[in-house]
Backbone as CSV, one residue per row, in Angstrom:
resi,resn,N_x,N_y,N_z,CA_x,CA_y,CA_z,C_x,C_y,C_z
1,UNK,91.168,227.463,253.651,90.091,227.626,252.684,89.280,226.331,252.614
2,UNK,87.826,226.146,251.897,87.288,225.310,252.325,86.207,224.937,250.682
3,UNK,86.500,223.121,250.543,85.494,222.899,249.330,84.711,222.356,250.207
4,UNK,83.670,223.026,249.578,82.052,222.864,249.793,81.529,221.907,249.249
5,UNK,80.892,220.654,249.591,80.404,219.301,248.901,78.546,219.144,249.439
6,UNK,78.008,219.291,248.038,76.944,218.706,248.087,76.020,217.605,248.321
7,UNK,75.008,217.150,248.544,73.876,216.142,249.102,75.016,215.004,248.595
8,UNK,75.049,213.961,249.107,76.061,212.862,248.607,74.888,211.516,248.232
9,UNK,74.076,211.379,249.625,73.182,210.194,249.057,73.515,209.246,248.772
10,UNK,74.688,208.405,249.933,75.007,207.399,249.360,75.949,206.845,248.223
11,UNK,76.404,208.029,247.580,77.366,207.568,246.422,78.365,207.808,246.626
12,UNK,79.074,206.995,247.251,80.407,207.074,247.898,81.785,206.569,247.003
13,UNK,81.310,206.537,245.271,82.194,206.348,244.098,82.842,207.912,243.687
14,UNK,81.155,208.287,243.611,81.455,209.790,243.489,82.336,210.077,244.348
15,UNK,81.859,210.666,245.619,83.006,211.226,246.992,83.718,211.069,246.824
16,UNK,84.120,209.890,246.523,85.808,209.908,246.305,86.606,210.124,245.309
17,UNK,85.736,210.107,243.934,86.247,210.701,242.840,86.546,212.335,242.919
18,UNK,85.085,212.738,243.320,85.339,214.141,243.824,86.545,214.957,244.555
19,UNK,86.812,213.953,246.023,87.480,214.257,246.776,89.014,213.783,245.677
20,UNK,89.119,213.581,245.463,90.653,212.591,244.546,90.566,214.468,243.411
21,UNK,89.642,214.763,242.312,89.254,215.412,241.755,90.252,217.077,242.720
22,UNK,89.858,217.370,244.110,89.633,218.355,244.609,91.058,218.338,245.254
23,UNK,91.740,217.271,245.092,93.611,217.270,246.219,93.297,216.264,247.027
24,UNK,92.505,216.162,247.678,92.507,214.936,248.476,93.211,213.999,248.302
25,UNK,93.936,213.460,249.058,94.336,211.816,249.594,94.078,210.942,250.524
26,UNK,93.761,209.785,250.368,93.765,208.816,251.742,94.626,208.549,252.427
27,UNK,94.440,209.053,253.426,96.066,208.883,254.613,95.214,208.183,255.766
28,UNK,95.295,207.022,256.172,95.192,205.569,257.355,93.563,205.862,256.956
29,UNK,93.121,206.079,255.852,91.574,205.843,255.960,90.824,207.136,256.503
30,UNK,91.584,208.385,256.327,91.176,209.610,255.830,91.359,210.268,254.788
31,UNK,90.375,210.778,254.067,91.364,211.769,252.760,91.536,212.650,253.412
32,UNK,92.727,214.051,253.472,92.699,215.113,253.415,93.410,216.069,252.504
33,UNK,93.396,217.184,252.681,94.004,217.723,251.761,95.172,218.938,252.286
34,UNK,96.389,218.878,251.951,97.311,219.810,252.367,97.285,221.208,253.007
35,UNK,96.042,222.131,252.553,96.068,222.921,253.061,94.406,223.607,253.199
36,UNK,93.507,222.597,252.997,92.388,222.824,253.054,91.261,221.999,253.764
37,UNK,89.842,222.524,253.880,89.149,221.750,254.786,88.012,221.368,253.723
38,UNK,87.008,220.429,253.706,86.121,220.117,253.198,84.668,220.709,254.033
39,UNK,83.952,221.153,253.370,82.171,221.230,254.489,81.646,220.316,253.526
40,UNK,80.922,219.783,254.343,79.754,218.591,253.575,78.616,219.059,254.007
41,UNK,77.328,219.383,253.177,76.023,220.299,253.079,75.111,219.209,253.610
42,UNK,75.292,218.040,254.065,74.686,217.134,255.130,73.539,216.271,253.288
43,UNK,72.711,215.475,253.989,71.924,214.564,253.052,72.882,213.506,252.669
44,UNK,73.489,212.516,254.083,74.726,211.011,253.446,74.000,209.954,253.223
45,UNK,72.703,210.264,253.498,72.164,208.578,253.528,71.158,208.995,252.367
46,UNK,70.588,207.491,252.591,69.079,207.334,251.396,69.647,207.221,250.120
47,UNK,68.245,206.446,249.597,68.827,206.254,247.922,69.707,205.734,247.432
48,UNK,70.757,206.046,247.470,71.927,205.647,246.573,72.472,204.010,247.298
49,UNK,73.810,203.390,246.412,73.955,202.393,246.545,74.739,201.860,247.810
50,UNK,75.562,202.723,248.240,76.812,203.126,249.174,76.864,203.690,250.458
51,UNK,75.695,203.640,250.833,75.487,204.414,252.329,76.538,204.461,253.273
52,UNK,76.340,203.054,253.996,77.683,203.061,254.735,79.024,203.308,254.634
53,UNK,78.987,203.096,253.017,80.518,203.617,253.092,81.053,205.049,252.971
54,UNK,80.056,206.005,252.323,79.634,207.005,252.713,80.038,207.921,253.711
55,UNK,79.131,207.022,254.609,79.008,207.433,256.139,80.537,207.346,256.779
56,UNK,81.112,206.491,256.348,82.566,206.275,256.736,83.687,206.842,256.362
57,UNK,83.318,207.241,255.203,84.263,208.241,254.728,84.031,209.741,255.018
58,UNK,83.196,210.481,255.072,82.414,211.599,255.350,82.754,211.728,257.245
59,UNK,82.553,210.709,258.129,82.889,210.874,259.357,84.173,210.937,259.851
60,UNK,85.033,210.041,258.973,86.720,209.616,259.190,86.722,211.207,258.848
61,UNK,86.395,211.990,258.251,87.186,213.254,257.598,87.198,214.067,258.689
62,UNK,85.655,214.084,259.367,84.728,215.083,259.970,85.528,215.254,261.534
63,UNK,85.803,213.642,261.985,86.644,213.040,263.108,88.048,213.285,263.116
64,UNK,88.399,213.506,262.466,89.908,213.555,262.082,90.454,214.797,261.302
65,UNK,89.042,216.115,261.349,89.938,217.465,261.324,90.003,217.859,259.763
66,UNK,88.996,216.876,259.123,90.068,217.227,257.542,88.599,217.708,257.247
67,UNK,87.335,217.952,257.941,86.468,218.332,257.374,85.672,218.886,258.315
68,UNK,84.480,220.029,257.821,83.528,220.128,258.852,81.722,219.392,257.984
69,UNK,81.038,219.638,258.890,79.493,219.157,258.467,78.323,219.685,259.238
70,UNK,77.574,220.066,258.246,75.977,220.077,259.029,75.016,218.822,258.291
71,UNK,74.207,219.253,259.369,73.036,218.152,259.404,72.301,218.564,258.120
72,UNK,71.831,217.690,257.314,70.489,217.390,256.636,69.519,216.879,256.754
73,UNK,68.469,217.625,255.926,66.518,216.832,256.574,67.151,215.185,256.591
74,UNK,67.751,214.570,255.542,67.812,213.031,255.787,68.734,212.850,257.250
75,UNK,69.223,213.225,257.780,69.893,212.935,258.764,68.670,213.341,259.931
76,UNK,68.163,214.603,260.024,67.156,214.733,260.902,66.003,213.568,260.842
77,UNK,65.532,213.127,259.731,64.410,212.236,259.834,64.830,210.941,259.908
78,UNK,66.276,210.864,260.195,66.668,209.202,260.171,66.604,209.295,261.874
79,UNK,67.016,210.770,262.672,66.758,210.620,263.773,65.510,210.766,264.554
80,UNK,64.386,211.236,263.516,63.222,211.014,264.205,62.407,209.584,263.673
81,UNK,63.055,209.117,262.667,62.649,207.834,262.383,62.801,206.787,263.707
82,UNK,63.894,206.839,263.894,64.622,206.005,264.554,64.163,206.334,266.526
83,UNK,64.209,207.424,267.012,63.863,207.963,268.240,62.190,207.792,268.577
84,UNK,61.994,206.805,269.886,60.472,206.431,270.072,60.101,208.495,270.793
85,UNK,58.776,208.314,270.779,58.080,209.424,271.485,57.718,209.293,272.914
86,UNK,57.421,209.627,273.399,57.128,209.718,274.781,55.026,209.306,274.820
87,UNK,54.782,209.554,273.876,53.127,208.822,273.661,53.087,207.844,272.874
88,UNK,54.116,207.198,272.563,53.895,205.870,272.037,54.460,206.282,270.132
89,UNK,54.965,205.246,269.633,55.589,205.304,268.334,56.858,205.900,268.391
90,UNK,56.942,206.477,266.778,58.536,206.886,266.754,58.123,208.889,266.545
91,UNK,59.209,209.695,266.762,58.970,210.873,266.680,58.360,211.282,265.012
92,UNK,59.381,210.435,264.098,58.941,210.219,262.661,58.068,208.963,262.309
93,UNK,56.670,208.876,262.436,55.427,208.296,262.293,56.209,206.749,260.800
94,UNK,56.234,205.594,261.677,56.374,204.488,260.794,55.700,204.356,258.959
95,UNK,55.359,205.120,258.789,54.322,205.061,257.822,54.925,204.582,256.501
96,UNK,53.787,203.723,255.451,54.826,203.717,254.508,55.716,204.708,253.370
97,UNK,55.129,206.214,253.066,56.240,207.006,252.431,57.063,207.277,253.490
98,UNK,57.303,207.259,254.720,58.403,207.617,255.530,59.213,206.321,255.367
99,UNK,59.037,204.738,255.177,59.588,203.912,255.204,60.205,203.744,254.221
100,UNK,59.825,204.573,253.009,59.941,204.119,251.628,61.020,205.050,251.340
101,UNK,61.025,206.390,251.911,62.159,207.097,251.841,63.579,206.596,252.265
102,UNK,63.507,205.986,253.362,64.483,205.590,254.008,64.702,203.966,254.173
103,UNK,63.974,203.207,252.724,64.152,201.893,253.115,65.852,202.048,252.064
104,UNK,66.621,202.221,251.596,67.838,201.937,250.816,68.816,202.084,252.380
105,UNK,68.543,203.024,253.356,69.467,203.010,254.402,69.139,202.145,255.459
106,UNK,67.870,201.649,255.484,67.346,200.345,256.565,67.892,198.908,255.988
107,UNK,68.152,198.737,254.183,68.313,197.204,253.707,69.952,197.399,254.443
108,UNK,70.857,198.617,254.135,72.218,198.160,254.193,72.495,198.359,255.638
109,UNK,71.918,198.438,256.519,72.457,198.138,258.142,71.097,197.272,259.028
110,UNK,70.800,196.224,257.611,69.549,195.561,258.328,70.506,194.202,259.095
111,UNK,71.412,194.200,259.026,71.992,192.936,260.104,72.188,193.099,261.438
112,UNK,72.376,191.995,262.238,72.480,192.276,263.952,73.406,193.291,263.833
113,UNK,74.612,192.865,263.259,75.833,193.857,263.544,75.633,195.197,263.126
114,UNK,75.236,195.129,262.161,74.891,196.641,261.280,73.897,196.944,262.064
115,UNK,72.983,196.800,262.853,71.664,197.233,263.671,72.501,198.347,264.737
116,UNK,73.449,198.024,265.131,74.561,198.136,266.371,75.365,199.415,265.571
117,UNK,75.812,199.627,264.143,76.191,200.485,264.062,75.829,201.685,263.433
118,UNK,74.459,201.235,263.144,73.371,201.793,262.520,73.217,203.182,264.025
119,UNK,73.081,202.284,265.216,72.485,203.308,266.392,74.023,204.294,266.206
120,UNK,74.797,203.547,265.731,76.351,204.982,266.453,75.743,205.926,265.471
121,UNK,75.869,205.751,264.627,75.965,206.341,263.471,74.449,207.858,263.830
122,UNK,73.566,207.205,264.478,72.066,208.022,264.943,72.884,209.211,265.796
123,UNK,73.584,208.802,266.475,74.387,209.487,267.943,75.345,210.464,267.331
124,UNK,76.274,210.248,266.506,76.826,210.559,265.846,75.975,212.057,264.806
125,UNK,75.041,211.517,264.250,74.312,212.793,263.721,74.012,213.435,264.534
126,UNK,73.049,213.414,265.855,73.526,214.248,266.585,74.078,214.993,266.984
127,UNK,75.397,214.953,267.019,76.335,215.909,266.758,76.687,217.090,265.889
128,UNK,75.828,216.637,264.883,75.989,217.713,263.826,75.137,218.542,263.692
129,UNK,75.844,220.395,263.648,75.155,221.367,263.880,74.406,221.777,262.606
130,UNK,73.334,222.063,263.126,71.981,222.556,262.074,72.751,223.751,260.946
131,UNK,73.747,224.530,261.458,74.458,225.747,260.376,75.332,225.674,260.525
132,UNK,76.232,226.548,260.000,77.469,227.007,260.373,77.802,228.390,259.850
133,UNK,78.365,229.230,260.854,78.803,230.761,260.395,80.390,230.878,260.656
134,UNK,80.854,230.622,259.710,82.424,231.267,259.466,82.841,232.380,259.287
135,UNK,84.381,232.569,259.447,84.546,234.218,258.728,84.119,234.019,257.261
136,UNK,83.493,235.068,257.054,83.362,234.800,255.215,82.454,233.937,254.952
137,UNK,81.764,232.924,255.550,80.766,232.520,254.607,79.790,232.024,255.424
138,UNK,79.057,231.357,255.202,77.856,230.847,255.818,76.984,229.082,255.218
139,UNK,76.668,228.103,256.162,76.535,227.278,255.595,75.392,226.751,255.942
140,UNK,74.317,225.798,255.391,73.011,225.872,255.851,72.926,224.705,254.730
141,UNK,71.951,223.453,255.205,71.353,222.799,254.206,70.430,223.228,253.450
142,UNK,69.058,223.889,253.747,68.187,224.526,252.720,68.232,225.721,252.685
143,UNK,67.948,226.351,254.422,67.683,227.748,253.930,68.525,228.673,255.069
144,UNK,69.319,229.929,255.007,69.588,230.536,255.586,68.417,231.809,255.558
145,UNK,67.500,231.596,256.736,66.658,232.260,257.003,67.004,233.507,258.674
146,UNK,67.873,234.442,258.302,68.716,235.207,259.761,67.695,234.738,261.124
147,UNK,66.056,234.891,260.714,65.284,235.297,261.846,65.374,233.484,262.819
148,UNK,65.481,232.340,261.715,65.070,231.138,262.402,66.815,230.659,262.717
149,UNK,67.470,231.617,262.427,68.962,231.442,263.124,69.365,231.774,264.061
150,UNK,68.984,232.927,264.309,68.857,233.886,265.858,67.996,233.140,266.584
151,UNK,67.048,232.268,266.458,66.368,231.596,267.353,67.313,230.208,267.330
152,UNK,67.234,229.639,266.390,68.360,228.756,266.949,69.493,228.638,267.331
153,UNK,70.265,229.835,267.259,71.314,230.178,267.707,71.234,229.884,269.559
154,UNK,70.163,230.912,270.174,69.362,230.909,271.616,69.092,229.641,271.850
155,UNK,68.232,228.996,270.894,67.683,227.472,271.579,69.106,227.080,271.644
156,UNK,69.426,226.491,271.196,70.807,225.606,270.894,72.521,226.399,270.772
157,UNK,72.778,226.903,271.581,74.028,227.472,271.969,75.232,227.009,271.160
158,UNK,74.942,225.506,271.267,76.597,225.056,269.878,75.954,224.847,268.448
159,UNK,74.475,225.286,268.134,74.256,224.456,267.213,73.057,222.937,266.862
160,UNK,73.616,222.271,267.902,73.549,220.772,267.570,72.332,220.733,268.694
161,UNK,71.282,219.456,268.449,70.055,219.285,268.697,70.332,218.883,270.222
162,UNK,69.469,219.135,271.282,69.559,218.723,272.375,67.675,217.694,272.442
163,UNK,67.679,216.735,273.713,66.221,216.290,273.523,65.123,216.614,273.563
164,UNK,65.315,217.907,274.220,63.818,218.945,274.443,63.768,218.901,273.326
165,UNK,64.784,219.336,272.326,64.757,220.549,271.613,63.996,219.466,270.503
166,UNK,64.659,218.497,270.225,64.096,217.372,269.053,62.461,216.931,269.523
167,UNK,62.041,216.970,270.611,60.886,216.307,270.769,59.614,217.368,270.480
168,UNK,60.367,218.863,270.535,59.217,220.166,270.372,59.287,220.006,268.655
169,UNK,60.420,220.010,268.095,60.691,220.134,266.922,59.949,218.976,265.798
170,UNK,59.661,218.038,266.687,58.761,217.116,266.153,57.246,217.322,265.690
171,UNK,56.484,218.473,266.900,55.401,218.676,267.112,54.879,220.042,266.260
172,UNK,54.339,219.638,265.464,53.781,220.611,264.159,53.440,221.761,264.644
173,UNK,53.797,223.003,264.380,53.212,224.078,264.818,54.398,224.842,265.530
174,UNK,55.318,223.844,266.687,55.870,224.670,267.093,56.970,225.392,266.662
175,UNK,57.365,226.537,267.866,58.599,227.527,266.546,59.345,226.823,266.620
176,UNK,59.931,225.513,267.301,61.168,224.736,266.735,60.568,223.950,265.830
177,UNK,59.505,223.663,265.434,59.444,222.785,264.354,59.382,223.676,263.110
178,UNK,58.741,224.871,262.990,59.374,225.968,261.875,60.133,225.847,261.620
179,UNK,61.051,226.125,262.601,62.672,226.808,262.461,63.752,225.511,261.991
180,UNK,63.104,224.304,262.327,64.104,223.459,261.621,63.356,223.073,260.055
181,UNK,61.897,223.096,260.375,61.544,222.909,258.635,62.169,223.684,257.875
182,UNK,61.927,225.167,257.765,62.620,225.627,256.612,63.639,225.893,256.551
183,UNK,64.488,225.663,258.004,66.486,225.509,258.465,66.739,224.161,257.209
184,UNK,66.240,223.086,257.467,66.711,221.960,256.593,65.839,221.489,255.433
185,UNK,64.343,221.553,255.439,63.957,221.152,254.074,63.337,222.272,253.575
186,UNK,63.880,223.845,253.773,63.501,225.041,252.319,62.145,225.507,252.764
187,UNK,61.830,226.787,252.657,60.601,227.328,252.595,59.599,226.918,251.746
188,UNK,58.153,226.937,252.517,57.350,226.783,251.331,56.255,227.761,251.211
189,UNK,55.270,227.325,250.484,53.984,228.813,250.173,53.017,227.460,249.917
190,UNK,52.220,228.341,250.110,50.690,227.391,249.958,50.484,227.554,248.226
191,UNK,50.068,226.667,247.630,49.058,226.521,246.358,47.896,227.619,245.886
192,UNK,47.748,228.307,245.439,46.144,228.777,244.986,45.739,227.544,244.760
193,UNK,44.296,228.033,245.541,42.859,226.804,246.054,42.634,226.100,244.445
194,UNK,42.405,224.547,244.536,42.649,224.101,243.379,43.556,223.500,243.045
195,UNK,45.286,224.304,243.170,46.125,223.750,242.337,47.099,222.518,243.381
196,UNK,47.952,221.687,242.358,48.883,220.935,243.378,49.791,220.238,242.509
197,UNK,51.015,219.609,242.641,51.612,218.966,241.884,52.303,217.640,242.700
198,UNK,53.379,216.858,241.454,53.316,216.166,242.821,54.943,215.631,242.215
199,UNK,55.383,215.531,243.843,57.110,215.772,243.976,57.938,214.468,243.325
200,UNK,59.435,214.409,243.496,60.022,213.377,242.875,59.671,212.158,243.690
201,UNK,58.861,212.249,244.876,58.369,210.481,244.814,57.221,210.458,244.754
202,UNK,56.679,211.068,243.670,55.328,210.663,243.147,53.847,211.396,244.110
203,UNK,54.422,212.313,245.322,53.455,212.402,246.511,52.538,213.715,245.725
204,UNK,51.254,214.065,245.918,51.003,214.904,245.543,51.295,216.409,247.004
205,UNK,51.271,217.578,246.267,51.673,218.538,247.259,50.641,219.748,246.934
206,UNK,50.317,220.155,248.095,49.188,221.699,247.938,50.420,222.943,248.309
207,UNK,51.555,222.549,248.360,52.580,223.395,249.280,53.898,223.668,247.864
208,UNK,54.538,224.322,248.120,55.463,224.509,246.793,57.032,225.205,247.442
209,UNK,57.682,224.511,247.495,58.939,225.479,248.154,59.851,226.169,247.012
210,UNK,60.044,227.563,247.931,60.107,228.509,247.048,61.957,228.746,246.817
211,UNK,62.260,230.008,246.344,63.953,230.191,245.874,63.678,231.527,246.387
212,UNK,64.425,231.573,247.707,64.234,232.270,249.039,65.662,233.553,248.660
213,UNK,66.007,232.906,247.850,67.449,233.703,247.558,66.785,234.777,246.245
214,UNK,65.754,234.380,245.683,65.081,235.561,245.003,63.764,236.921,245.688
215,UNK,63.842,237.649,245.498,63.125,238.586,245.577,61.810,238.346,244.922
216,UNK,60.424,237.889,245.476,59.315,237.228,244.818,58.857,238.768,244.214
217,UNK,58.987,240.038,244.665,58.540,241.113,243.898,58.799,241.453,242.754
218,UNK,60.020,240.960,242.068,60.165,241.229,240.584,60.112,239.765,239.854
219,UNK,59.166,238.388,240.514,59.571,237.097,240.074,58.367,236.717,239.211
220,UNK,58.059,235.727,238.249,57.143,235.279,237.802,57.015,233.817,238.766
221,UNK,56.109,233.128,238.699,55.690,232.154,239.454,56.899,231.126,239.043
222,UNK,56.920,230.968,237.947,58.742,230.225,237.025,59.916,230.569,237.787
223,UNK,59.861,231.695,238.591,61.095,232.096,238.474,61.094,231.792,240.349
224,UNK,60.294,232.174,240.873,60.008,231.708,242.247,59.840,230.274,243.223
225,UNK,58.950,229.483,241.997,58.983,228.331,242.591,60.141,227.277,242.262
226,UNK,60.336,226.318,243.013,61.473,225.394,242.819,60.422,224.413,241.622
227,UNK,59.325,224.259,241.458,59.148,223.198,240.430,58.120,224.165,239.732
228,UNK,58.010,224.280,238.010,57.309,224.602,237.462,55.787,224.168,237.461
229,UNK,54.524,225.027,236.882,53.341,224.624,236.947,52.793,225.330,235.783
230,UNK,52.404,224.701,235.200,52.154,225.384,233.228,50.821,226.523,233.609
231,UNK,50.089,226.459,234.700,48.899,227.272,234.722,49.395,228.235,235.286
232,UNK,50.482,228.859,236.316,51.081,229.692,236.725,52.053,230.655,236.457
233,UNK,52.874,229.545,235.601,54.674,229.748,235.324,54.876,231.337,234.446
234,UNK,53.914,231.913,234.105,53.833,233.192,233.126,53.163,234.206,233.946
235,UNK,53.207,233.818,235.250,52.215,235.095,236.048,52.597,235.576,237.046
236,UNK,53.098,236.624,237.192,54.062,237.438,238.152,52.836,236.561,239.669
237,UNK,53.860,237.324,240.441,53.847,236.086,241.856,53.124,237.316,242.452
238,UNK,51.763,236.635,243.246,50.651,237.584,243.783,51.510,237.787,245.077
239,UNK,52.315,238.565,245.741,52.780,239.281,246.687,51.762,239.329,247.961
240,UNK,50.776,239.473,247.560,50.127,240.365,248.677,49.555,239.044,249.574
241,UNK,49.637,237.548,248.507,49.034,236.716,249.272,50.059,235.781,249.721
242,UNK,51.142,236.223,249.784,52.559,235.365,250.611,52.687,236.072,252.123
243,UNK,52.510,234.867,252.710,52.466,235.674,254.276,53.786,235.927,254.672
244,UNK,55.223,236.102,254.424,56.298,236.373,254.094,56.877,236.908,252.825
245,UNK,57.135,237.749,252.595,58.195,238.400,251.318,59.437,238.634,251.606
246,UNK,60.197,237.839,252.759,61.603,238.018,252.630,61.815,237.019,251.822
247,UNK,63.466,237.632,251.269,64.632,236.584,250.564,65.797,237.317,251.149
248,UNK,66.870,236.205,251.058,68.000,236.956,251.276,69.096,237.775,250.494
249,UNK,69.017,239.041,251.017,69.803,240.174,250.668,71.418,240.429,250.997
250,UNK,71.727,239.490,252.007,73.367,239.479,252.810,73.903,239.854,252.026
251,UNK,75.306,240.588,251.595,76.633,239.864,251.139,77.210,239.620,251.338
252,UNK,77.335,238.195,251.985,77.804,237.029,252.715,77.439,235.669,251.659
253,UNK,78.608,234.849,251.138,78.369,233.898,250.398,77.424,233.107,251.546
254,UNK,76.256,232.126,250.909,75.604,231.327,251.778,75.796,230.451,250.777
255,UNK,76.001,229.058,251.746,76.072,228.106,250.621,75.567,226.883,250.903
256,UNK,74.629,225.880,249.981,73.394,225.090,250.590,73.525,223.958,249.812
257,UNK,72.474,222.872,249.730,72.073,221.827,248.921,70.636,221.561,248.971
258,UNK,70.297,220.487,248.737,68.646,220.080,249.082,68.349,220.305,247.898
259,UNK,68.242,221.033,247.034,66.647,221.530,246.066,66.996,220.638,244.921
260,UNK,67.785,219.201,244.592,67.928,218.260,243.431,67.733,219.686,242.276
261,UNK,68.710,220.269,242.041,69.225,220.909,240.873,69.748,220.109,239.517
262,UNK,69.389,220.720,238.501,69.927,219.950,236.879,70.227,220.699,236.208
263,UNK,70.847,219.913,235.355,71.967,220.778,234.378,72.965,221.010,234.641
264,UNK,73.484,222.376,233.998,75.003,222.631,234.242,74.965,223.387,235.615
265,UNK,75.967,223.184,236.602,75.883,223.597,237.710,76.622,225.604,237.783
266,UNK,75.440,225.749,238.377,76.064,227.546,238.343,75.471,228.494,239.480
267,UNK,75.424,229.435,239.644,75.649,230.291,240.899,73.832,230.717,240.570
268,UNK,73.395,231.010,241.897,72.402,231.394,242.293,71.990,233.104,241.547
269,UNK,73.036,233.588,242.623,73.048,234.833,242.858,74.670,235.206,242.700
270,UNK,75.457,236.643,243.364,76.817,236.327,243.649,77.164,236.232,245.285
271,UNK,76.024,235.876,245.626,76.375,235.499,247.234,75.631,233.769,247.392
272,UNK,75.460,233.523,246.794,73.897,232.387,247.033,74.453,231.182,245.921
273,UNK,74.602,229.695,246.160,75.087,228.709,245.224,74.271,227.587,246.124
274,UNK,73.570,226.590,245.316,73.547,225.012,246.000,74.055,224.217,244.980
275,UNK,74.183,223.307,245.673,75.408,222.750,245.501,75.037,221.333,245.717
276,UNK,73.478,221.194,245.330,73.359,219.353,245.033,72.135,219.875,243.953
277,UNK,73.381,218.779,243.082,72.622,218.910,240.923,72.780,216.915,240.994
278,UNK,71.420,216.456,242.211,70.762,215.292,241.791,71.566,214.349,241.753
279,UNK,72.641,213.969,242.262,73.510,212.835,241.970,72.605,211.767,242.420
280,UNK,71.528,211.277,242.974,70.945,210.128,243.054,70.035,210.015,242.370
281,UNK,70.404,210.869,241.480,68.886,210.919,240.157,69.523,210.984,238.938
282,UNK,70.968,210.285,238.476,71.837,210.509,238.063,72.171,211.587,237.418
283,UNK,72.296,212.728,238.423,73.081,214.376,237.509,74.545,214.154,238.565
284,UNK,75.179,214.291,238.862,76.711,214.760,239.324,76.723,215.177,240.633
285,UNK,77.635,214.821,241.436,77.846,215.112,242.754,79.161,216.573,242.187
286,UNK,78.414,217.692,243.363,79.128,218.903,242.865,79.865,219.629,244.334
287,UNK,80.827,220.304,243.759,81.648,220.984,245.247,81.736,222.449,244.500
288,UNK,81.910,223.505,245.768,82.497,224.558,245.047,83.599,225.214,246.001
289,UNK,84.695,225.749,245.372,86.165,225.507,246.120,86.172,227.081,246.050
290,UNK,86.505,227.582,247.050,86.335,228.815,247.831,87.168,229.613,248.529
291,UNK,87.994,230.556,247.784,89.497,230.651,248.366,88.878,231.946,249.312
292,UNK,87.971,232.736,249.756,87.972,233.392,250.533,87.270,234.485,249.819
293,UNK,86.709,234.627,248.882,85.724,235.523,247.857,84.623,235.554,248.541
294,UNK,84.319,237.290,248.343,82.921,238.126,248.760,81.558,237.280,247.927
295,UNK,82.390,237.977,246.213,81.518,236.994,245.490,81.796,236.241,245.141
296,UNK,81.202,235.170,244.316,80.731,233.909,243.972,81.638,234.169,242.943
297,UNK,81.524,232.921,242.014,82.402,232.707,240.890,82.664,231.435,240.186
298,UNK,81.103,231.204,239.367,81.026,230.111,238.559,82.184,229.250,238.316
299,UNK,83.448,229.618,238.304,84.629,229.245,237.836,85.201,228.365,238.995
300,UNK,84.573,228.632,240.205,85.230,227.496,241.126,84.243,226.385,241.450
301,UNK,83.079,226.183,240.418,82.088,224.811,240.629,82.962,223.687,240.224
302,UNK,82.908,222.726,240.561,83.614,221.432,240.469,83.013,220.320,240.715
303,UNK,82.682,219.221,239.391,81.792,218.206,239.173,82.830,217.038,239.217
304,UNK,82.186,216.027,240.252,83.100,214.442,240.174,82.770,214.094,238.632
């Protein structure tokens, strides 16, 4: 059976409270746990105070059997940060909100030595597959979207990024760059002309990512979008002008992170839970422990 651990971000006090919290023990500089596995919903770096150690604890697990992992947008953009292009620059454009996102994981491996393990650590993400489909459940950082799974399933045979595949995926427009946008950072919808808001680092946005696990036909704009908008939030969601109206219908638990959730942590749907409530924005690093249930069941959320 398997606890499910949300966006970590560096807070590697939490993790281990969590993990201590969940059975875990440290055995030679792994925790594991007697009869269970950990998934980690990917997002280890950025922000928070603890990166590397993080990273070290989260890999010792991953390396050593006591855990599995997928990739998160922060893990993808630390590898297009980091990876030059073939026309000059990096695949992820130097700029300063791209620098600014990722300067808390550039100060703590800014030494020669840390430069050196900074690159394993790039190689290393690599490795880690964009989903995962188990018996019984399903795992995805933002969005389990079937149609951009079946394509990545084809592109990528185990999963995990190959260099074609990262250098198309870079290039706006194409279907691998779709298929990993709303695979790792969530669907979005365009704005009605006019409107925009602007996200937790201050950026303004014409784009709004949506809660893909709802049905936008019975939703109010409140109930659809991931961030409220006082001119909208009371007005059923114009359908006809979403160039997509799927959500997911499975019953198959899917289970995610990404969307900085608050409050008390609780179930989506009874197939549908994420499972990061903001711990680098100080709300709680959250797991949910999963003995093999169709449905969901508020009762197995678990806060460090």
């Amino acid at each position: 059976m398997y606890d499910l651990i949300g966006d970590i971000h560096g807070h590697a006090q939490e993790l281990r409270q969590l993990l201590q919290k969940l059975g875990y023990t440290e055995q030679d500089g792994c925790y594991r746990h007697p009869s269970r596995q950990a998934i980690f919903l990917g997002d280890f770096v950025d922000r928070g105070p603890h990166i590397r150690e993080t990273l070290q604890v989260v890999r010792a697990m991953v390396e050593g059997g006591a855990a599995l992992a997928v990739m998160g947008n922060h893990e993808y953009n630390a590898i297009c940060f980091h990876e030059e292009h073939p026309r000059g620059g990096h695949l992820r454009p130097h700029i300063p909100r791209n620098m600014f996102q990722h300067l808390r994981t550039l100060e703590e491996f800014s030494s020669r030595e840390g430069w050196g393990e900074w690159q394993d650590y790039i190689a290393w993400f690599k490795t880690l597959p964009l989903f995962l489909e188990l018996p019984g459940l399903r795992v995805v950082h933002a969005c389990w979207d079937p149609r951009h799974i079946a394509f990545l399933r084809q592109a990528l045979p185990d999963g995990r990024l190959t260099p074609e595949f990262l250098l198309r995926s870079a290039e706006r427009g194409t279907p691998e760059y779709v298929a990993v946008e709303d695979t790792l950072k969530g669907k979005e919808v365009n704005l009605p002309a006019g409107v925009q808001f602007h996200d937790k680092d201050g950026n303004p946005r014409t784009k709004m990512r949506t809660r893909w696990w709802t049905d936008p036909r019975s939703c109010t704009y409140l109930d659809y979008y991931l961030e409220p908008i006082e001119a909208l939030n009371a007005l059923p969601v114009a359908v006809n002008a979403l160039t997509d109206v799927w959500h997911y219908q499975d019953a198959v638990p899917v289970f995610f992170g990404h969307y900085w959730m608050r409050g008390t942590p609780q179930l989506l749907s009874p197939y549908a839970v994420c499972l990061d409530y903001s711990v680098a924005k100080g709300g709680e690093l959250v797991a949910y422990r999963w003995h093999g249930e169709q449905k969901l069941s508020a009762q197995n959320l678990v806060s460090a």
